[in-house]
C-alpha positions in Angstrom: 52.6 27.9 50.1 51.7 27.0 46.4 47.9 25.7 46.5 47.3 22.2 44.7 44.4 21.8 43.0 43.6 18.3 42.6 42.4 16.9 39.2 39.2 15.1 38.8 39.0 13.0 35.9 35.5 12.1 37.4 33.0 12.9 40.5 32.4 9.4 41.4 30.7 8.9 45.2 33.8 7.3 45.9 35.8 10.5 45.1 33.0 12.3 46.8 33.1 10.4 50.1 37.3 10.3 50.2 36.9 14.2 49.2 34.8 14.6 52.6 36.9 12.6 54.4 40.1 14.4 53.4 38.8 17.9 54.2 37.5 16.2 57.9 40.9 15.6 58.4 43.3 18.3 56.4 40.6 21.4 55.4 39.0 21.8 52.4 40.6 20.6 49.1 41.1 22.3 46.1 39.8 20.6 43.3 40.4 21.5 39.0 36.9 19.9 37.0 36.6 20.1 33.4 33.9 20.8 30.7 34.4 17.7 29.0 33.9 15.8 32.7 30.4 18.2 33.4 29.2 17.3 30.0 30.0 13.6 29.5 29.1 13.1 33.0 26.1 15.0 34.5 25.9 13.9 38.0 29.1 15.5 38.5 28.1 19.0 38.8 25.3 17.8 41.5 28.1 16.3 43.6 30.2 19.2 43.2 27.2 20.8 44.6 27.1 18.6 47.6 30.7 19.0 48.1 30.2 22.3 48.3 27.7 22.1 50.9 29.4 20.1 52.7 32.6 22.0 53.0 34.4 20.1 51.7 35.8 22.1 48.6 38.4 24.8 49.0 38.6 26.7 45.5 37.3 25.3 42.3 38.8 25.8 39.1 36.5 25.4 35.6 39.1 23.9 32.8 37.7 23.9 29.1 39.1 20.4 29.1 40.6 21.4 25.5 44.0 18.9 26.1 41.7 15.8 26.2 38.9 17.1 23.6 42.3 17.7 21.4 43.5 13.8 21.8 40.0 13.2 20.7 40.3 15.2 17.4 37.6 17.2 19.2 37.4 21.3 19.9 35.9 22.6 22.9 32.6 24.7 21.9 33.2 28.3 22.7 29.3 29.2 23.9 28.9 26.4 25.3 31.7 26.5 27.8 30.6 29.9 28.1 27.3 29.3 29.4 28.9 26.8 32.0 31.7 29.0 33.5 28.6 31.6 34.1 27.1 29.8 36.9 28.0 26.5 39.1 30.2 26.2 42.1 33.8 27.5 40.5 36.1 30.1 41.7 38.4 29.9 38.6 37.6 29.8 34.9 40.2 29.1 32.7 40.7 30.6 29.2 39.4 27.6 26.4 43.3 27.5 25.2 44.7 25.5 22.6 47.6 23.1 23.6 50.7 24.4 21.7 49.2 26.9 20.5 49.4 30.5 21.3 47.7 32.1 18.1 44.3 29.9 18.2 44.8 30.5 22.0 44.6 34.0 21.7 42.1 34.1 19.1 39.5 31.9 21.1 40.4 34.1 24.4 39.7 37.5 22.7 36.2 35.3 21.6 35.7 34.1 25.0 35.5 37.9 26.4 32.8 38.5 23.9 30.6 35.9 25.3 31.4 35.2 28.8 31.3 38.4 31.1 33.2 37.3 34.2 37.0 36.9 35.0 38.8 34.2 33.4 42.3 33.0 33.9 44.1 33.7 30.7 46.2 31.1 29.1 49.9 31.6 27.9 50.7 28.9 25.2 54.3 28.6 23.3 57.0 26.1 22.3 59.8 28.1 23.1 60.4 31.1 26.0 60.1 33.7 23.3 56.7 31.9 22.0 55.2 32.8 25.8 56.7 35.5 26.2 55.2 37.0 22.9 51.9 35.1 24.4 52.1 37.5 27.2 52.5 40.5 25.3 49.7 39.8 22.9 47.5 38.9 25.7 48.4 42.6 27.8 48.0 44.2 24.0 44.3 42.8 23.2 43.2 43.1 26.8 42.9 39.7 27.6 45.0 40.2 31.2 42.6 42.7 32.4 40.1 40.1 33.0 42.5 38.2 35.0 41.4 37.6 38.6 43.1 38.8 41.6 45.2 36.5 44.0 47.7 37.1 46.3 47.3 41.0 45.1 48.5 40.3 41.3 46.6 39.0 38.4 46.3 35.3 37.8 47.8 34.0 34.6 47.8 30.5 33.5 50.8 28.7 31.8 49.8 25.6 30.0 51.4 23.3 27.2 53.9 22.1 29.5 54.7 18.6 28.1 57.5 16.8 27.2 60.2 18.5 27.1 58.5 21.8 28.6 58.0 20.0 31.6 62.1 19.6 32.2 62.9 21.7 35.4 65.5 23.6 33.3 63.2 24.8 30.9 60.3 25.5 33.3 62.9 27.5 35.3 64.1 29.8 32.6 60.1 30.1 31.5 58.9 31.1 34.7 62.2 33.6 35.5 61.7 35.3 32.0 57.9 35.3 32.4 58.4 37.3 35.6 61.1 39.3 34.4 59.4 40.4 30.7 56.3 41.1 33.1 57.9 43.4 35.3 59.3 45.0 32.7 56.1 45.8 31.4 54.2 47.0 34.7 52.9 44.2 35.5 52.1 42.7 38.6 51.4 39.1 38.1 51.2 35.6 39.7 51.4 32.3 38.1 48.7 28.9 37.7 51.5 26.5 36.5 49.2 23.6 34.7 49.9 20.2 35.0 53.0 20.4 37.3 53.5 17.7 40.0 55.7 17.5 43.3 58.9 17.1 41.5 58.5 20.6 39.7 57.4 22.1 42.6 60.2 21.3 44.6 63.1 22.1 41.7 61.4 25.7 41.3 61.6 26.0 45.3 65.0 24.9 45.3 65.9 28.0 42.4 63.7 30.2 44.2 61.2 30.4 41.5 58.2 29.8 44.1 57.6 32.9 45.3 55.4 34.0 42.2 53.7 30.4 41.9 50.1 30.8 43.4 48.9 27.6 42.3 49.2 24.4 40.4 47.3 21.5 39.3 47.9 17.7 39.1 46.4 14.5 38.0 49.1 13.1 40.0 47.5 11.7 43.0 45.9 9.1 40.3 49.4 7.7 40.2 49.6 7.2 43.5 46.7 5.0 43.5 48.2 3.3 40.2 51.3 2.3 42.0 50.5 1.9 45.5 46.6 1.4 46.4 47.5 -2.7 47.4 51.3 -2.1 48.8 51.9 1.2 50.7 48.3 2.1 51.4 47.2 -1.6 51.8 44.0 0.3 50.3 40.7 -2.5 49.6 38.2 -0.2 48.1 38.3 2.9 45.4 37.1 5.5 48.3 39.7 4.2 50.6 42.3 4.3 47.8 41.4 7.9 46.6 41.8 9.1 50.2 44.9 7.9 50.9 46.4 9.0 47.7 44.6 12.8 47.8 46.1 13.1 51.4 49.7 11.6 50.9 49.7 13.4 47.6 49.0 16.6 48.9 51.4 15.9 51.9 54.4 15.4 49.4 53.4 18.8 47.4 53.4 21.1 50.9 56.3 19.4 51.6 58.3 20.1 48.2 56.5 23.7 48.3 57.8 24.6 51.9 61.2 22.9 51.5 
């Protein structure tokens, strides 16, 4: 089953309190926070904490934030991000990548490893299937996969930039097949964190059998849910009450679409 990690634009006590009451009810939740969220909002990181102590999270992933600081005309700073992924409540730390693209990408990554002495999820970046693919082979060449962490008995290697067209299920399919397939070829034994991919991806990589090397995922998508149905399907009268309906119907639809 591909693990969802849900996105959290914010740590509001209303997400806090449908969090809890989700993990009550379905386990703990697996939850991707950014930088630019810790930083512009402080008393997110003490409810992470209390989330945490509560049970209530499953794993938690640290993002740079670096697609939103970008839409700002703002560049996520490297020792600063460092500092943070050294200590808090996160599982994951992802590489600070650049958006589209894979030389900056790299560059910062190979800069990251100088100043932050933990794993890290590394970051493929590309606009075309040879663009990651030469990602991945830089990133094996410099190093940069060795600080992968472990799951599922493979390294963990992020795919990110997957927007507009990149997010058509044709071209995801052939990225993720050749991904595999150039890493194999290689020696390598890796499994994938698809960025940014919601239930409809997931199920049209099930479907071509593409799941299989998919550890994990993450989505801002349950945000629509609340978007288009907090006052019709889930008759929902308060933000807690709408964000726990739409983390738990969300996450529904993605094991659903995962296990076929």
């Amino acid at each position: 089953m591909v693990r969802v990690f849900i996105v959290l634009p914010d740590v509001s006590m209303a997400k806090v309190n449908a969090l809890l009451r989700a993990a009550g009810e379905r386990g703990p939740v697996d939850v991707l926070v950014s930088y630019s969220t810790l930083t512009w909002k402080p008393s997110s990181y003490r409810r992470l904490l209390l989330l945490r102590e509560h049970g209530a999270l499953g794993e938690v992933m640290l993002d740079s934030g670096a697609y939103h600081l970008m839409r700002l005309g703002m560049e996520v700073p490297l020792e600063d991000y460092a500092a943070r992924a050294v200590e808090g409540p996160w599982d994951l730390v992802v590489a600070p990548d650049v958006p589209g693209d894979p030389g900056l990408t790299i560059e910062r990554s190979v800069r990251f490893t100088q100043l932050h002495p933990g794993e890290f999820i590394p970051v493929l970046q590309g606009e075309t299937v040879e663009g990651y693919l030469a990602s991945l082979r830089a990133e094996w060449e410099l190093g940069l996969l060795d600080r992968a962490p472990m799951r599922s008995g493979a390294r963990l290697v992020g795919v990110g930039g997957l927007d507009g067209p990149r997010r058509r299920i044709a071209f995801l399919s052939r990225l993720v097949s050749s991904v595999l397939r150039e890493s194999r070829s290689m020696g390598l034994d890796i499994v994938l964190h698809l960025f940014g991919i919601g239930v409809r991806l997931i199920r049209g990589l099930r479907r071509r059998g593409l799941l299989e090397s998919v550890y994990s995922v993450d989505s801002s998508g349950w945000l629509a849910e609340i978007t288009f149905r907090r006052r019709t399907v889930y008759a929902a009268h308060t933000p807690e009450e709408a964000s726990y309906k739409a983390i738990t119907a969300y996450l529904a639809k993605a094991e659903a679409a995962s296990a076929g």
